[in-house]
N, C-alpha and C positions, 0 to 999 in steps of 0.2 A: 545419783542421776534422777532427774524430775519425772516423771510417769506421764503427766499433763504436759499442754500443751495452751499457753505462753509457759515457759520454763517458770519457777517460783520466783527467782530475781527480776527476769521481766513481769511475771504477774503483782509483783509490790510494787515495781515503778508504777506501771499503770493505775492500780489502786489508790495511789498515793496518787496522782497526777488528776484522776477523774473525780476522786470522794475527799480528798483533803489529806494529812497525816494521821489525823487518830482512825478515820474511817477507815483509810490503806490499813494501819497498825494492826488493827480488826482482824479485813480480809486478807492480811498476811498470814495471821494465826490459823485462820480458818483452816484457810490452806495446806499449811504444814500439817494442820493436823489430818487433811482427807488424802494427803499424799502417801497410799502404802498399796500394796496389792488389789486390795479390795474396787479400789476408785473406776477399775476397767468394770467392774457391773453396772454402774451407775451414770460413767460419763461420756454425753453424746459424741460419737465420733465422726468429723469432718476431713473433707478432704482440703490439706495447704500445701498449694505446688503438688508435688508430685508424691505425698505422701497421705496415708489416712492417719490422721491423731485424735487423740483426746482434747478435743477442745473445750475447754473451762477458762472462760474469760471471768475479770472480777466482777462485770454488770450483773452475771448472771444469778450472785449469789449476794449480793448488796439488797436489803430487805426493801431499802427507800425509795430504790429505782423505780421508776413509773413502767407501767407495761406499754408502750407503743402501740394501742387498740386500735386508734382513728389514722394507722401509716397510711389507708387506701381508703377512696371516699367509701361514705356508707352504701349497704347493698341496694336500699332503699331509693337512693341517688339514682343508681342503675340501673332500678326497674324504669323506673319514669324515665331517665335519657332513652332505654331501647327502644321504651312505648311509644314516645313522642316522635313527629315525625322531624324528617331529614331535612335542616332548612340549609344547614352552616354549611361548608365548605368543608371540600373534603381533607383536605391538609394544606394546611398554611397560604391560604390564597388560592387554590387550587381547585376546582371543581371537580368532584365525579367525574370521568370521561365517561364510564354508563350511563349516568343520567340526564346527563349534557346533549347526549348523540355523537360526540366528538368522538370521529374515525381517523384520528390523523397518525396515531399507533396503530399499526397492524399486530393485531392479535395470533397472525398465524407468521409470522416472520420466525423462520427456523432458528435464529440466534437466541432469540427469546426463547423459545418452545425447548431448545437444549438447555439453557443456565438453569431454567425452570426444574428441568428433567433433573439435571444435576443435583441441583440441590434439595430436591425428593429424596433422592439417592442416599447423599449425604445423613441426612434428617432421619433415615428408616434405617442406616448405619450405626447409630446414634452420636456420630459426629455432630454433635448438635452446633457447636462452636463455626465449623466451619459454613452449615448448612444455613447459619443465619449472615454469616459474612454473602455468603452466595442470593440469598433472597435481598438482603440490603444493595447487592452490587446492580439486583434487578431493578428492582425500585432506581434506582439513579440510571441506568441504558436508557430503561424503558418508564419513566414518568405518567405517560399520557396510556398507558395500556390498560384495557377493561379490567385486566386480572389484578392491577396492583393490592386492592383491597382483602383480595382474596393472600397475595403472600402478605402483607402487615400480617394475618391472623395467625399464617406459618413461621412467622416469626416471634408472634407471643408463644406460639406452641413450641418453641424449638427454646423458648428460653424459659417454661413453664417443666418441659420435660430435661432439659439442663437442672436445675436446680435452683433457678433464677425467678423466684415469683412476684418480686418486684418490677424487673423490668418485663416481665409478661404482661404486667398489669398495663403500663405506660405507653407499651409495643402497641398496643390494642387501639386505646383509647378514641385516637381519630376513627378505628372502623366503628363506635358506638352512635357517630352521626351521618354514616352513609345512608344513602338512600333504596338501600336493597333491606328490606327486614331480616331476611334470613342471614345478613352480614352482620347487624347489628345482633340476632340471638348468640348467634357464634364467639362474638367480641364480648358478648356479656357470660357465655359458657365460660373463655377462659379467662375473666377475672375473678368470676366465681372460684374457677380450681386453683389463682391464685390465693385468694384468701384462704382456702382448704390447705395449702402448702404450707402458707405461712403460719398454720395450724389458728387460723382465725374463724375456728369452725359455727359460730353464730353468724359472721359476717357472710360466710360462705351460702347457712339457709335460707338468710335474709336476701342476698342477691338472687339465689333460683330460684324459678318456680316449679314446679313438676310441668312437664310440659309434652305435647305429643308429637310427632315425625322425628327425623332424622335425628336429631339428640336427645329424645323420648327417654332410652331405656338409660345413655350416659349419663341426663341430670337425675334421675331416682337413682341410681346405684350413687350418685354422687352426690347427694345430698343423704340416702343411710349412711354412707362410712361416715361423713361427718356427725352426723346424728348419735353411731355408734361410739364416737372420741368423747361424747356431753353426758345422756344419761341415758340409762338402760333403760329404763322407763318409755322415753319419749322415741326409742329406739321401736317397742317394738307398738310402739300407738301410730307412727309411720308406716310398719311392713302391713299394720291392719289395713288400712288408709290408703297408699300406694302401693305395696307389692314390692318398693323398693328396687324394680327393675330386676328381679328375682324370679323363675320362672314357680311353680306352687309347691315341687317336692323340697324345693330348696326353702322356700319362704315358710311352709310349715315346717320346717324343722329349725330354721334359725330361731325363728317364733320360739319353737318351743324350749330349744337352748333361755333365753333370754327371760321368761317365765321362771324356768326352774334353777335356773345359776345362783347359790348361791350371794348375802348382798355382799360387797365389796370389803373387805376392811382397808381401812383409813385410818393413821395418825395425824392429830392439829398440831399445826407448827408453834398455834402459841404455846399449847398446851409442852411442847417437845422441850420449845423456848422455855419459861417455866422452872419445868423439872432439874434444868441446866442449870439456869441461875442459883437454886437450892443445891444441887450437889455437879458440880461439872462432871460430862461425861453422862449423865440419867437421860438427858432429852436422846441422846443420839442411840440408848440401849432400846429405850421405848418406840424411836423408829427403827430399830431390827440393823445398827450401826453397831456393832461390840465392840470392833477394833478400837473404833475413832469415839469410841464410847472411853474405852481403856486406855489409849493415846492422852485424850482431854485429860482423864483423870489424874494421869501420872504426871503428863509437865504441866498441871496446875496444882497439882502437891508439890512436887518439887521445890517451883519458883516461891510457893507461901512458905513452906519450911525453910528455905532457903533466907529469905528475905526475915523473919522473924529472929532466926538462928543469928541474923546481922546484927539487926536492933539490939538483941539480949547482950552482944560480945560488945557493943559499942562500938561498932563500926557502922552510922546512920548513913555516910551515904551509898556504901554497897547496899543497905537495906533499902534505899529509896529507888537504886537503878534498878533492884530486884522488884520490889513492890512498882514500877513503874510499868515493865515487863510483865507481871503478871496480872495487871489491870487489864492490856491488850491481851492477851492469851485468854481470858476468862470472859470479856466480851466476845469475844470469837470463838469459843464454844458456844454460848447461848448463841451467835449468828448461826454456828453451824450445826447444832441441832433442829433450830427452825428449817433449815433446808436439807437437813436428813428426812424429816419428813415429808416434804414436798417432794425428796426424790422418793421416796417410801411409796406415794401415793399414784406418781407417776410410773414406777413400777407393778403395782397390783392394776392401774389401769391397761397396760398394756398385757399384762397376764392374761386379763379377764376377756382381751379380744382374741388373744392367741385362740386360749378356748373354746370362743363361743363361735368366731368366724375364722374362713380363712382369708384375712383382710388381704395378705397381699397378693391371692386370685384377684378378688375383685379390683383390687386398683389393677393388674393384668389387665382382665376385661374392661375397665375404662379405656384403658391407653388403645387398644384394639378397635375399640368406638370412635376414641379420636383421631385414630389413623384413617378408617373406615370415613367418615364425616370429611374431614379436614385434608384429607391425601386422597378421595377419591378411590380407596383399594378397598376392593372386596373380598374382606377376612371371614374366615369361620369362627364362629362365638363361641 
């Protein structure tokens, strides 16, 4: 039974379907070979339907695949839209009714004022799914209400804190040219923690700025944790500089964490690659893989001994189905030793944060900022 999640039958189709056959052939091998106990340390787990799996799709591990960097415009884009002022429309033809003066929505109409309620409710449940059907249902009642700009943002945040930082990003977009500033910082807050999500953690610095009042202490704490995913270094040239939204028994001690930790060890993936090609099975020992070191090693002995044993008895074409075979299995170790190390390295990065921070306080405390800011509720920090 498959461990991952597309099953290995469906992970060849795919493979084969999006890289070609020799490519799939490859990332079949790959595969079989990372399929054994070991793979739950290594593979990220998502939730599909109603289950949490190991998710390992073939793009992930296909060395030629382009990274998808520029999915959301640059952050640099979005400082100048927030800075600039409010001319467009505020959605699709539509004007601001704040800006307008346009009273023809009552703002205290209690139907409004309940769906609204409600779906607070929803949102701080973490029903997030529902609480954005609820905020969208408002949007369409109530069009013409002062507040609509204000839920678009509760609706990026409900699918930001969902798991959804794409469409967080898109949710927003129209509040970037409203005419309240403090709408458009908010819309630019959370396309920033989109790109943080989507772990596009340069995108993410590029879009903040450090900034003061009401999202003051959320963009410094949210611009170090991204800071803390890139380099240590630049990590603690930030807490000197900012404070990081840190109050000082904390900041000199993270400080001083981040000084004296030890530097990271790291394996190169070509260097893993490499070793593999010279002996299958070397690349994936050198990134701390034994198994799938010892796996590689054996069904690529096999299939050579196998297939030579062919030649010698004069039976050429079991030796050619053999030698065909073991061409794909022997590119697929060098694939998959180059990505034993990238997960190697991806591993010691997250070690290093366990460590030094307690990262997932501090996203805590953002989310508590954003509920504070964004939901109007007065949390203790």
């Amino acid at each position: 039974r498959c461990n991952l999640y597309p099953t290995c039958s469906r992970y060849s189709a795919q493979a084969i379907e999006k890289f070609g056959l020799l490519a799939g052939a490859i990332l079949t091998a790959d595969r079989l070979m990372r399929d054994n106990a070991s793979a739950r340390q290594v593979t990220p787990r998502r939730r599909v339907g109603n289950r949490i799996v190991l998710y390992d799709p073939p793009e992930a591990h296909w060395p030629l695949t382009r990274k998808r960097r520029r999915a959301f415009p640059s952050g640099e884009f979005l400082s100048r839209l927030v800075a600039a002022p409010a001319t467009a429309p505020d959605r699709a033809g539509r004007k601001d009714p704040a800006a307008s003066g346009d009273s023809s929505a009552d703002p205290g109409d209690s139907s409004a004022d309940h769906l609204l309620r409600f779906a607070d409710e929803l949102i701080l449940q973490g029903d997030h799914d529902r609480a954005i059907t609820e905020y969208l249902r408002f949007r369409s009642y109530y069009p013409e209400d002062p507040r609509t700009p204000e839920v678009a943002l509760r609706v990026g945040l409900g699918n930001l804190w969902g798991g959804r930082p794409d469409a967080a990003f898109v949710a927003v977009t129209d509040a970037l040219r409203n005419s309240d500033p403090e709408i458009r910082r908010r819309a630019a807050y959370i396309q920033a923690r989109a790109y943080y999500q989507a772990r596009e953690y340069e995108l993410a610095l590029e879009a903040l700025r450090p900034e003061e009042g009401e999202l003051g202490r959320a963009s410094r704490l949210h611009r170090l944790v991204s800071v803390l995913h890139l380099e240590r270094g630049r990590a603690a040239a930030l807490l000197k500089s900012e404070g990081g939204g840190l109050v000082e028994p904390l900041r000199e001690n993270l400080l001083d964490r981040l000084t004296r930790s030890p530097p990271l060890r790291k394996r190169s993936p070509r260097v893993a690659g490499v070793l593999s090609a010279i002996l299958p099975g070397a690349g994936q020992l050198y990134a701390g893989r034994k198994r799938d070191g010892a796996v590689s090693l054996v069904i690529n002995g096999l299939f050579t001994f196998g297939a030579v044993q062919a030649f010698r008895s004069g039976n050429e074409a079991t030796g050619i189905i053999l030698a065909i075979l073991e061409t794909g299995w022997y590119a697929g170790n060098i694939v998959s030793a180059a990505n034993s190390a990238k997960r190697f390295n991806g591993i010691q990065r997250q070690r290093f944060l366990r460590r030094t921070i307690d990262l997932p306080s501090l996203e805590r405390d953002l989310r508590k900022e954003e509920k504070q800011v964004f939901l109007g509720l007065k949390l203790k920090l």
